[in-house]
C-alpha positions as CSV (number, residue, x, y, z in Angstrom):
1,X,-4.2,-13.4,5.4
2,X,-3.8,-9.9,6.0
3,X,-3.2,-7.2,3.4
4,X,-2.2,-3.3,4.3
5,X,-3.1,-0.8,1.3
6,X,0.3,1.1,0.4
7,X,-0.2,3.9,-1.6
8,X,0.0,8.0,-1.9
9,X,-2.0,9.6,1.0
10,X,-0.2,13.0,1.5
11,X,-1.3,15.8,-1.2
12,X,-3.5,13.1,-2.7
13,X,-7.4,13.9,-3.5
14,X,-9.8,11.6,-1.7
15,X,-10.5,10.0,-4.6
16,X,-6.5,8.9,-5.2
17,X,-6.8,7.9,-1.6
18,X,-10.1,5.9,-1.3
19,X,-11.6,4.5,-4.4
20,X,-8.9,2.0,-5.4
21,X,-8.8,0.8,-1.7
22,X,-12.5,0.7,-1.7
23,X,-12.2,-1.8,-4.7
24,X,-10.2,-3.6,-3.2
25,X,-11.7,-4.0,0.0
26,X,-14.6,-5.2,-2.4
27,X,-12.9,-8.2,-4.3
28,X,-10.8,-9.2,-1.7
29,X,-13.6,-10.8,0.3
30,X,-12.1,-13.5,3.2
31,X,-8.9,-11.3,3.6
32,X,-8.3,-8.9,6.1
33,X,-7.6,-6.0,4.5
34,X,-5.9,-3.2,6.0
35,X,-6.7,0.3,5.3
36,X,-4.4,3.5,6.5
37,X,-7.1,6.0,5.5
38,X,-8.8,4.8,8.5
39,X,-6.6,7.4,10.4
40,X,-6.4,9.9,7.4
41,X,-4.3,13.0,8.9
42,X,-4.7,15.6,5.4
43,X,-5.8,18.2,6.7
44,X,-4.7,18.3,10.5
45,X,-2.4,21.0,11.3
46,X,-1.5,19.6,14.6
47,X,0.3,16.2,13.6
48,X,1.5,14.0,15.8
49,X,4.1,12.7,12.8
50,X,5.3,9.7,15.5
51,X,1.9,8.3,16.3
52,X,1.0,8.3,12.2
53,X,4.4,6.6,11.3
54,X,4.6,4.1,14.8
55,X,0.5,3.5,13.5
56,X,1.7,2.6,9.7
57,X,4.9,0.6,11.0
58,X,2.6,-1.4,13.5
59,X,-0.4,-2.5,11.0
60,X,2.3,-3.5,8.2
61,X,3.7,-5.4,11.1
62,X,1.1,-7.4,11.6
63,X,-0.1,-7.9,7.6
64,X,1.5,-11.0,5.4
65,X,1.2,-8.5,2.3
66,X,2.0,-5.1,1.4
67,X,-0.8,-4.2,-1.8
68,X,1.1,-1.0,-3.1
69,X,-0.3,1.3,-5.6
70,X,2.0,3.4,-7.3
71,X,-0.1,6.1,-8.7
72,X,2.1,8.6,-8.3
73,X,5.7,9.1,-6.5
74,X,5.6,8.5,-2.8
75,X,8.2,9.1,-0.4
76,X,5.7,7.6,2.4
77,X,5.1,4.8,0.2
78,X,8.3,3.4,-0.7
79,X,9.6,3.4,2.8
80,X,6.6,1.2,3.4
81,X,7.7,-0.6,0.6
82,X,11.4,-1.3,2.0
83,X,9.7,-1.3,5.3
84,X,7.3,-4.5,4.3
85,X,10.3,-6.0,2.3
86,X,12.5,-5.9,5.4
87,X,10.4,-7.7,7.4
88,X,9.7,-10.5,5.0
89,X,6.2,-9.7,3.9
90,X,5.1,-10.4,0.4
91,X,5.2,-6.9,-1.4
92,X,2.8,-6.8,-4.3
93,X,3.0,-3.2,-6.6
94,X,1.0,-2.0,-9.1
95,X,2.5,0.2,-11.8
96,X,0.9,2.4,-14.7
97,X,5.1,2.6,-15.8
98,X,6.6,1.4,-18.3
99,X,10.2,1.0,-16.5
100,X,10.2,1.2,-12.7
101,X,13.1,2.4,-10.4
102,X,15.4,-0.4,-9.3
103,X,14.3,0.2,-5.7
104,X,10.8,-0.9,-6.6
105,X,11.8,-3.5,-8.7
106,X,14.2,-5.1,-6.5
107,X,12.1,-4.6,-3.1
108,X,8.7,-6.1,-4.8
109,X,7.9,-9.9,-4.9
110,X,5.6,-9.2,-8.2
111,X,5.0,-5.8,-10.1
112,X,1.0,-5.6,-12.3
113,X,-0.1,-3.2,-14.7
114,X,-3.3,-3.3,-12.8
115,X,-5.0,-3.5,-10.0
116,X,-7.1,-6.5,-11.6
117,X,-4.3,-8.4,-12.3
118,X,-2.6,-7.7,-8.4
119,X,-5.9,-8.9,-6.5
120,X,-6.1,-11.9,-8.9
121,X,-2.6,-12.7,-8.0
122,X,-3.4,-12.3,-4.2
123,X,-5.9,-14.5,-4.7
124,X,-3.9,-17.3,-5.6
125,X,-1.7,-16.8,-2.4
C-alpha cells in the first residue's frame, strides 16, 4: 500500500515539515510511503506553481491513502484532502482539535488525536 504525507508545507519550519513524516516513514515499515518534501519549494522564488500542484495531484494519484496532519490550518492541505477523497482513497487525519470543520470531518474515513493512534490504524489496513 501506498501512503502520501498531507500536511502544512508552506510557511511551515522544517521541523513542522519533516520530523512527523520522518516518524512516520520509521514505523510504517513495508508501506510505501510517500513524502512531498521530497520536492520542498520554501524558499524558491522562481515557482513553477503548475509543476508543484500537477507533482502533488500525481503522487496522491497513485497512493491508496492520504496520512494528513493537521497541525495547523492548510489551504494546500485540505484541497489534498477533497482531492484524495474524490478519488476514493482512504483519508486518514490527525487532529490536536477538539471539534473539527465539517469539511474535514465529512471528507475523512477516520480522524486520531495522534499520530500513534493513525499509523496503528494504518496498520490494520
Amino acid at each position: 500500500m501506498r501512503v502520501y504525507l498531507a500536511g502544512p508545507i508552506f510557511q511551515c519550519r522544517d521541523a513542522e515539515c519533516i520530523n512527523w513524516r520522518s516518524e512516520v516513514k520509521e514505523k510504517l515499515q513495508g508501506f510505501e510511503v510517500v513524502d512531498p518534501m521530497t520536492r520542498d519549494y520554501r524558499g524558491i522564488t522562481d515557482q513553477n506553481y503548475e509543476e508543484i500542484i500537477n507533482g502533488d495531484k500525481k503522487q496522491i494519484e497513485q497512493c491508496d491513502i492520504l496520512l494528513v496532519n493537521l497541525i495547523k490550518p492548510s489551504v494546500g492541505t485540505a484541497m489534498e484532502i477533497l482531492f484524495a477523497w474524490e478519488r476514493d482513497k482512504h483519508v486518514i487525519v490527525i487532529s490536536h482539535e477538539k471539534e473539527n470543520s465539517p469539511w474535514i470531518l465529512y471528507h475523512s474515513h477516520r480522524i486520531f488525536p495522534s499520530l500513534k493512534q493513525a499509523i496503528n490504524h494504518i496498520k490494520t489496513l
